[in-house]
VOGU-3710 file (C-alpha; in Angstrom, 3 decimals, decimal comma):
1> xxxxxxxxxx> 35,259/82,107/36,525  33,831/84,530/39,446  36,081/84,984/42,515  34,751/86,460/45,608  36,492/88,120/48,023  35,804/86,435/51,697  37,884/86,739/54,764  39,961/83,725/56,205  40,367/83,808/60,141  43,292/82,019/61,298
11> xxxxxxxxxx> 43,287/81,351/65,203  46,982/79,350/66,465  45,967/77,911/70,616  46,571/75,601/72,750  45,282/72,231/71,420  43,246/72,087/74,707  41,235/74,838/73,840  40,344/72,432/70,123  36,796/71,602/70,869  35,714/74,791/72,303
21> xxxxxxxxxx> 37,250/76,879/69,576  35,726/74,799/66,991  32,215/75,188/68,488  32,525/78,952/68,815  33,694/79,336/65,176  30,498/77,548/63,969  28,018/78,928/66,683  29,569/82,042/65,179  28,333/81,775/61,284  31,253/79,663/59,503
31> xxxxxxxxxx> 30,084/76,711/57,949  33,451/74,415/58,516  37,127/74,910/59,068  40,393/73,177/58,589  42,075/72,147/62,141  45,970/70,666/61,941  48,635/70,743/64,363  51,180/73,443/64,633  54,511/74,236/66,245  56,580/77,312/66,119
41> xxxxxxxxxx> 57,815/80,190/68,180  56,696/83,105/69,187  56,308/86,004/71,737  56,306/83,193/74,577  59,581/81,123/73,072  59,245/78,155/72,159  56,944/75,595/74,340  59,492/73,481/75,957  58,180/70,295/76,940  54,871/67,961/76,350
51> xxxxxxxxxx> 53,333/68,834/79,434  52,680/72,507/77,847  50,550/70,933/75,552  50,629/71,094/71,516  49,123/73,779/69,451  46,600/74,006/67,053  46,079/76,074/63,716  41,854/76,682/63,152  41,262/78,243/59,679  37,821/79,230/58,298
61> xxxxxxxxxx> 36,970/81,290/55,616  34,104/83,479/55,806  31,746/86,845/55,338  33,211/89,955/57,148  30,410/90,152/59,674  31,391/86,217/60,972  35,217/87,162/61,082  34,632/90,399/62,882  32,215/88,183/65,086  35,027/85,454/65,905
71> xxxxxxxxxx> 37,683/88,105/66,638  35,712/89,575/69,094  35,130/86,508/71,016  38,257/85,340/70,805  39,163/89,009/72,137  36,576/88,898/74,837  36,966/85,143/76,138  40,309/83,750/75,285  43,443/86,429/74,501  43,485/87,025/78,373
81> xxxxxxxxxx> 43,517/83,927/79,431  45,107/81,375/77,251  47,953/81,324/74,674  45,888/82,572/72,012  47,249/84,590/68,502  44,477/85,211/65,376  44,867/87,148/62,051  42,968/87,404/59,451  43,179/88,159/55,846  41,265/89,059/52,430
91> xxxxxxxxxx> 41,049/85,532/50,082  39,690/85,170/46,994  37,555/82,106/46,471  35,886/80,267/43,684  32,251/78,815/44,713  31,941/81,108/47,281  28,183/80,039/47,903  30,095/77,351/49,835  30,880/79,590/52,954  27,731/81,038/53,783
//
């Protein structure tokens, strides 16, 4: 069995920002992504109330070029303005003919 070595970008928002993220990671190059809810704390605390909204957790694996491609945007258009936190990370995948 062949793994190959992709990226996965992992983007935690506000859920608000769902639809728009989503877009911009396929008008971007990945072919699909896994969106679930998420909760934690962070730099800003802990969000305190409904109103604040819910947060999301947008994963995607993908070539080097897309990741470095999503960063940026997410760099240029979001980290300013919203609550807005991405990493991403070498993974090892089998079928990787899937992602491109």
């Amino acid at each position: 069995m062949k793994l190959i070595t992709m990226k996965r970008v992992t983007i935690v928002a506000e859920a608000l920002l769902a639809d728009r993220l989503q877009e911009d990671v396929v008008r971007l190059g990945a072919s699909g992504y896994t969106c679930t809810d998420a909760d934690g704390k962070g730099s800003r605390g802990v969000r305190a109330s409904e109103w604040e909204g819910k947060n999301i957790k947008i994963e995607c694996v993908v070539q080097p070029d897309v990741a470095q491609r999503i960063l940026k945007k997410l760099a240029d258009v979001y980290f300013e303005h919203f609550a807005v936190i991405a990493y991403c990370h070498d993974v090892e995948v089998v079928r990787g003919e899937k992602y491109s």
